[in-house]
C-alpha positions as CSV (number, residue, x, y, z in Angstrom):
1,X,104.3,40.0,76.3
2,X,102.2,43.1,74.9
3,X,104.3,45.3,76.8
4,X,107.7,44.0,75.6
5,X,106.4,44.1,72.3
6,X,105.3,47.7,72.4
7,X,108.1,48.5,74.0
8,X,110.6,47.2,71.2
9,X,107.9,48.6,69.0
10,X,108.8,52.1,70.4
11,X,112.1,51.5,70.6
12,X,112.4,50.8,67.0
13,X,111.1,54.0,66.1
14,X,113.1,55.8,67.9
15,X,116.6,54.2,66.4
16,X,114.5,54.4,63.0
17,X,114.8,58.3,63.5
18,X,118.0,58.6,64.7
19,X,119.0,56.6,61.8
20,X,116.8,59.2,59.4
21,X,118.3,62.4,61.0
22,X,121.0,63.8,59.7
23,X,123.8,65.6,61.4
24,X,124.3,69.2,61.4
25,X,128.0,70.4,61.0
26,X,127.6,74.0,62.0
27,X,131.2,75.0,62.0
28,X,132.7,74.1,58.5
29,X,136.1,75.3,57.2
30,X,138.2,74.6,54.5
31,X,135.2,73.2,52.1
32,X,136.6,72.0,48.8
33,X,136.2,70.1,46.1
34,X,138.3,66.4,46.8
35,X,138.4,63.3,44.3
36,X,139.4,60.0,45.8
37,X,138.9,56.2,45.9
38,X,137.5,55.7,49.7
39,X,138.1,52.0,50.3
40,X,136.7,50.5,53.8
41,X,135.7,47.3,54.6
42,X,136.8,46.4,50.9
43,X,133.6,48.8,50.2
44,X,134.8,51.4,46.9
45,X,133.5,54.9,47.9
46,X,133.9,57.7,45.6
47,X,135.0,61.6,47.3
48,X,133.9,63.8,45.4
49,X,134.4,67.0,48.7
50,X,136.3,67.7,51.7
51,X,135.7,69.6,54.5
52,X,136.7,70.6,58.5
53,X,134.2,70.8,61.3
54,X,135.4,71.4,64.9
55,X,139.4,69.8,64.7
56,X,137.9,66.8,62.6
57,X,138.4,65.4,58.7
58,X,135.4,64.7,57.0
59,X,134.7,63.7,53.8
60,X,131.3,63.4,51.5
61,X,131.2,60.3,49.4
62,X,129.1,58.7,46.7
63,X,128.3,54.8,46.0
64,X,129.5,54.7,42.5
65,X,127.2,52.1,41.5
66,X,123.6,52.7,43.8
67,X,124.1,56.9,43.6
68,X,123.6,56.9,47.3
69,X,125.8,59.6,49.5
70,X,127.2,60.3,52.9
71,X,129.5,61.7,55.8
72,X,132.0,60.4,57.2
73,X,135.4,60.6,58.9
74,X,138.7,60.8,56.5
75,X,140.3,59.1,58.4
76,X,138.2,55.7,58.1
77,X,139.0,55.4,54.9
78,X,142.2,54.6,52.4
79,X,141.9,57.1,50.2
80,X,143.7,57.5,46.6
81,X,143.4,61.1,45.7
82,X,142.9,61.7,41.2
83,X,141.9,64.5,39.3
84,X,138.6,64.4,38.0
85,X,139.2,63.0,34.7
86,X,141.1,60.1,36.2
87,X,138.5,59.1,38.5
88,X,135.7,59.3,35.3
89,X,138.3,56.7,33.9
90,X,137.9,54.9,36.7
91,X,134.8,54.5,37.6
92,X,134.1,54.1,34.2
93,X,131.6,51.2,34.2
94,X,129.6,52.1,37.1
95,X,126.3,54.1,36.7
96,X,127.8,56.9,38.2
97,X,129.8,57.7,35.3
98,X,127.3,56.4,32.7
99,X,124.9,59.0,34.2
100,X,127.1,62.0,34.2
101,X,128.0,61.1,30.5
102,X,124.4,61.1,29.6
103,X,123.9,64.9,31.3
104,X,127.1,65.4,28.8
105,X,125.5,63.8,25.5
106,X,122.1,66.1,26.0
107,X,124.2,69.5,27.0
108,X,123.3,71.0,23.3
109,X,120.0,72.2,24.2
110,X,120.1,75.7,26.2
111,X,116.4,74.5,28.0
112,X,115.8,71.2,30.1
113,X,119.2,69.7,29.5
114,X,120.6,66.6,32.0
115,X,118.6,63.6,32.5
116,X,115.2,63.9,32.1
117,X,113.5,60.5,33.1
118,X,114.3,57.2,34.3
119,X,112.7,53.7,35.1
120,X,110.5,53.7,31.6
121,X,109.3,50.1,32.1
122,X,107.9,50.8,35.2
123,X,104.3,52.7,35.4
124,X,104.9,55.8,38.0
125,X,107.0,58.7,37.9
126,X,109.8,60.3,40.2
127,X,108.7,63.1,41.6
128,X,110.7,66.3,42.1
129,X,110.0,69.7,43.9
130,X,112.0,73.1,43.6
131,X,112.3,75.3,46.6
132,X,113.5,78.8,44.6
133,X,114.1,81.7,47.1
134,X,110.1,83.1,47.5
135,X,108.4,85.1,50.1
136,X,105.6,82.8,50.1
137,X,105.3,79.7,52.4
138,X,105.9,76.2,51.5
139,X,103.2,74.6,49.7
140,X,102.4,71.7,52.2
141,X,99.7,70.4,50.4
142,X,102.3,68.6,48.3
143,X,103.8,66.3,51.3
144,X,100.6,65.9,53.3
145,X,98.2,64.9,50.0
146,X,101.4,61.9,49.1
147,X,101.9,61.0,52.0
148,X,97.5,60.2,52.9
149,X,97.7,59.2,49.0
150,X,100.4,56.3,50.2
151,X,100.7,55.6,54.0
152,X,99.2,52.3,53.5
153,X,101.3,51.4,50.1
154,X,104.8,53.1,50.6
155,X,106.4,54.1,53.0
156,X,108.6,56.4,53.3
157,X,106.8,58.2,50.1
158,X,110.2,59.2,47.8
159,X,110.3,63.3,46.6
160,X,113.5,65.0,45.6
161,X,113.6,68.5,46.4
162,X,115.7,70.7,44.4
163,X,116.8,73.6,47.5
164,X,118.9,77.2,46.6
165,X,120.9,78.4,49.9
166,X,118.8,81.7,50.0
167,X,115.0,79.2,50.4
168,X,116.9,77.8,53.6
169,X,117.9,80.7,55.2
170,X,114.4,82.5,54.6
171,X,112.3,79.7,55.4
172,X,113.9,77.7,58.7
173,X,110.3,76.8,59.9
174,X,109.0,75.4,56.9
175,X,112.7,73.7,56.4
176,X,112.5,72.1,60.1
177,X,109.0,71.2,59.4
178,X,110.3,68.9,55.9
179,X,113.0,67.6,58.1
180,X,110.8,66.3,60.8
181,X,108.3,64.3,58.2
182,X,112.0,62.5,56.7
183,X,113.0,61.8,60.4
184,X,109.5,60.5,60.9
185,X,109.6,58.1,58.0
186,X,106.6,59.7,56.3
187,X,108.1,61.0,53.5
188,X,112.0,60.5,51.9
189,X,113.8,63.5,50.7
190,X,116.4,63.6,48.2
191,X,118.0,66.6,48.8
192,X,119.3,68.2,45.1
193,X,121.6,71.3,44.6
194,X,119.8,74.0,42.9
195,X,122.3,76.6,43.5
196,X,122.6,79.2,46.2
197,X,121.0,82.3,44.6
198,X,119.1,81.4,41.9
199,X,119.0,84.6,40.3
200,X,117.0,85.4,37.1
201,X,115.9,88.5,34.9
202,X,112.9,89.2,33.1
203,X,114.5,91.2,30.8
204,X,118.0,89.4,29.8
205,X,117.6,86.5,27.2
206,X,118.0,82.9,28.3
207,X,121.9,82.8,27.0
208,X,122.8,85.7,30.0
209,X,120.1,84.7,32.4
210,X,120.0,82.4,35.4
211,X,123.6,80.8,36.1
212,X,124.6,81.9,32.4
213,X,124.3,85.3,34.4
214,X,127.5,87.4,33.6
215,X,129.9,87.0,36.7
216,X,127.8,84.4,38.4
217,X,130.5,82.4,40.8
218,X,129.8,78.9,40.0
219,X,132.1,77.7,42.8
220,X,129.9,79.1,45.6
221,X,126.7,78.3,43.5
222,X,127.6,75.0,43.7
223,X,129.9,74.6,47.1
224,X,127.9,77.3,48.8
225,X,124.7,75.5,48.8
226,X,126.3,72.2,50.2
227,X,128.0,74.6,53.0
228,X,124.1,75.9,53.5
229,X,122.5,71.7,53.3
230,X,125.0,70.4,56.0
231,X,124.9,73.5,58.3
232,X,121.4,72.5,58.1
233,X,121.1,68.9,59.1
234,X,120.3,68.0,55.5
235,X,122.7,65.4,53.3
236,X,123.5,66.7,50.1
237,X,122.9,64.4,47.2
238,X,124.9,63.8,43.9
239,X,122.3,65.7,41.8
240,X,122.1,69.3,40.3
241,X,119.0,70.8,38.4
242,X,119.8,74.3,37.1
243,X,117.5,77.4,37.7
244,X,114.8,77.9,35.2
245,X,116.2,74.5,33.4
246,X,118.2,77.0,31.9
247,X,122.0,76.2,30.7
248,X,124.7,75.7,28.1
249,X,127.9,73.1,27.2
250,X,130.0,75.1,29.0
251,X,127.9,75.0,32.0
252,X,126.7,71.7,32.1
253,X,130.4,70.5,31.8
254,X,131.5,72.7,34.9
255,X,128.7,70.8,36.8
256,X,130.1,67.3,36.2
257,X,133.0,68.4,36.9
258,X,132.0,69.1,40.7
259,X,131.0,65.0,40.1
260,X,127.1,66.4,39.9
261,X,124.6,64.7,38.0
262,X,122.7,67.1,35.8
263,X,118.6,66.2,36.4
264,X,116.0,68.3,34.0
265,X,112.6,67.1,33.4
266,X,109.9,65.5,30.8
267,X,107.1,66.8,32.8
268,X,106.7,70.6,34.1
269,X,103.0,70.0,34.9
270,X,102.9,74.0,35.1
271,X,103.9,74.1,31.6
272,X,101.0,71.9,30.5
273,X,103.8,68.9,30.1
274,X,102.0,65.2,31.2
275,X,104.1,62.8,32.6
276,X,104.1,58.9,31.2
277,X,105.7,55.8,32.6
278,X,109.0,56.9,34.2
279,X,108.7,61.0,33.9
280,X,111.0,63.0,36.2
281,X,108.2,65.4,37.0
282,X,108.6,68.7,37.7
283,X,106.4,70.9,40.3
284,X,107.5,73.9,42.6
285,X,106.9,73.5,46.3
286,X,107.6,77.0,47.3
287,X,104.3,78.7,46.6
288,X,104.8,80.0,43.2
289,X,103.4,77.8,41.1
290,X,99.8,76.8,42.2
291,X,98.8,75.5,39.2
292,X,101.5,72.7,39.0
293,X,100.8,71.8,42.7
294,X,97.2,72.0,41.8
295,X,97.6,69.6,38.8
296,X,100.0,67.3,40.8
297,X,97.1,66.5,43.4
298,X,94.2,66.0,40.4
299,X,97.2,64.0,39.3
300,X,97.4,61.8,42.4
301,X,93.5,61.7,42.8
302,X,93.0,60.4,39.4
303,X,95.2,57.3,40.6
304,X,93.7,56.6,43.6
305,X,92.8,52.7,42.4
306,X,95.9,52.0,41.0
307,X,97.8,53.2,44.0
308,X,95.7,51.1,46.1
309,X,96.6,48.4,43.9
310,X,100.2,48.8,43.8
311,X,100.2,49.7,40.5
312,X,101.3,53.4,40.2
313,X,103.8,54.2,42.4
314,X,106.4,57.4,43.0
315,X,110.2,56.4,42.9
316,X,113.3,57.4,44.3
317,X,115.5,59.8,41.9
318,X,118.9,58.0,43.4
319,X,117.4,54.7,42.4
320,X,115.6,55.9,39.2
321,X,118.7,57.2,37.6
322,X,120.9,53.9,39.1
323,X,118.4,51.5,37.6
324,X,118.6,53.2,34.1
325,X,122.2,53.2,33.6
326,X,123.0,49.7,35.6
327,X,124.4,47.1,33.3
328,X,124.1,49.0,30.2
């Protein structure tokens, strides 16, 4: 009996991280935005892309109401093509939209625009990591100190990591490295588009820096980095955070218009910023910003009871933004 059990035990596991890998689609043409109802199994999908890979249709699709994305074949779906501004119309009670008019209604301010936090009546925090292009290695310290922090209270532990295309293509050991934790159910990565080069200045003002860059491309900003996430094995998610936190109207408008969900932050523990109940923190996980990493694990040491206790947990961006804007 102890062998049976170990060996559905193992296998288990095994269909645990098939189920957690992601597929790679190395040879991509035709990658373009696509808005549709995809209805299957009377299940309401929303496209928001479309793409080729090796004679096959496929389509990347969001759960209008839980925020959750995936791959899949066209052709498994009946699909009702709309522009944009139809499909808002449509989908206009879900959180989906709710959230993307939110990014909308805080698009004034040129710094830290988008949504910000989320779950306020629960005591934790989302916690979100930006991979900027950097010739220094991935600060590990982040994953292995949450993960020892909460094996015994949650697992998989929850991060969202904001990745630009050129972080991918410098760093494929440290990228493989974050994949295998996620397909071994340590830790679960939201994957987040934080655009492809992520250029800045230290001499142009904030209005012409970062993606507010004279002739930055938006469209391969954007498109490119999704291109980069699948070729990768990685499963882009319906969230954007902008480069520096730096944009304008016009900007954050062009992102929802891709059918992104803006995401800033109420805590840049770099910056001093200290999170409360709910905070979308801020730290950067590709070795530039000690200090924030530094105060992220006095951070997690300080609530070592009330992690123990259940009581201070990290949550999912997807479902910390869904559980905001449901039912309001």
């Amino acid at each position: 009996m102890k062998q049976i059990f170990t060996y559905l035990l193992v296998v288990f596991l095994l269909l645990t991280a098939i189920v957690r890998a992601q597929v790679s689609y190395t040879k991509i043409t035709h990658y373009q935005t696509y808005y549709a109802s995809a209805t299957r199994n009377n299940t309401d999908w929303f496209a928001i892309r479309k793409f080729e890979n090796e004679g096959k249709i496929y389509i990347l699709l969001v759960d209008p109401d839980e925020l959750e994305t995936k791959v899949d074949e066209a052709a498994l779906y009946t699909l009702n093509p709309m522009p944009m501004a139809q499909a808002r119309l449509y989908y206009q009670k879900s959180s989906y939209e709710k959230a993307l008019r939110k990014a909308e209604d805080q698009s004034k301010s040129m710094q830290n625009a988008g949504i910000q936090s989320g779950m306020p009546s629960e005591t934790g925090i989302t916690l979100t990591a930006d991979l900027c292009p950097s010739g220094r290695p991935l600060d590990r310290r982040i994953f292995t100190d949450i993960f020892e922090q909460f094996k015994k209270i949650e697992q998989p532990v929850p991060i969202a990591l904001s990745i630009t295309g050129i972080w991918m293509r410098q760093h494929p050991q440290d990228l493989e490295w974050l994949k295998e934790m996620n397909t071994k159910g340590e830790i679960y990565i939201t994957w987040v588009n934080h655009s492809y080069n992520h250029r800045v200045s230290k001499t142009l003002p904030l209005k012409e820096n970062f993606l507010l860059e004279p002739g930055t491309d938006i469209n391969f900003e954007v498109l490119g980095t999704e291109q980069a996430m699948l070729k990768n094995g990685l499963l882009p998610s319906v969230f954007f955070r902008f480069p520096g936190l730096v944009s304008d109207k016009q900007l954050i408008y062009k992102i929802t218009d891709f059918g992104l969900i803006p995401i800033g932050s109420d805590a840049w523990l770099a910056k001093g910023q200290q999170p409360q109940a709910g905070s979308i923190v801020l730290i950067h996980g590709n070795g530039n910003e000690p200090v924030g990493v530094n105060d992220f694990i006095s951070l997690l040491k300080s609530k070592t009871k009330s992690i123990a206790k259940k009581q201070w947990l990290l949550y999912d961006l997807r479902e910390s933004v869904e559980t905001t804007f449901e039912g309001k």
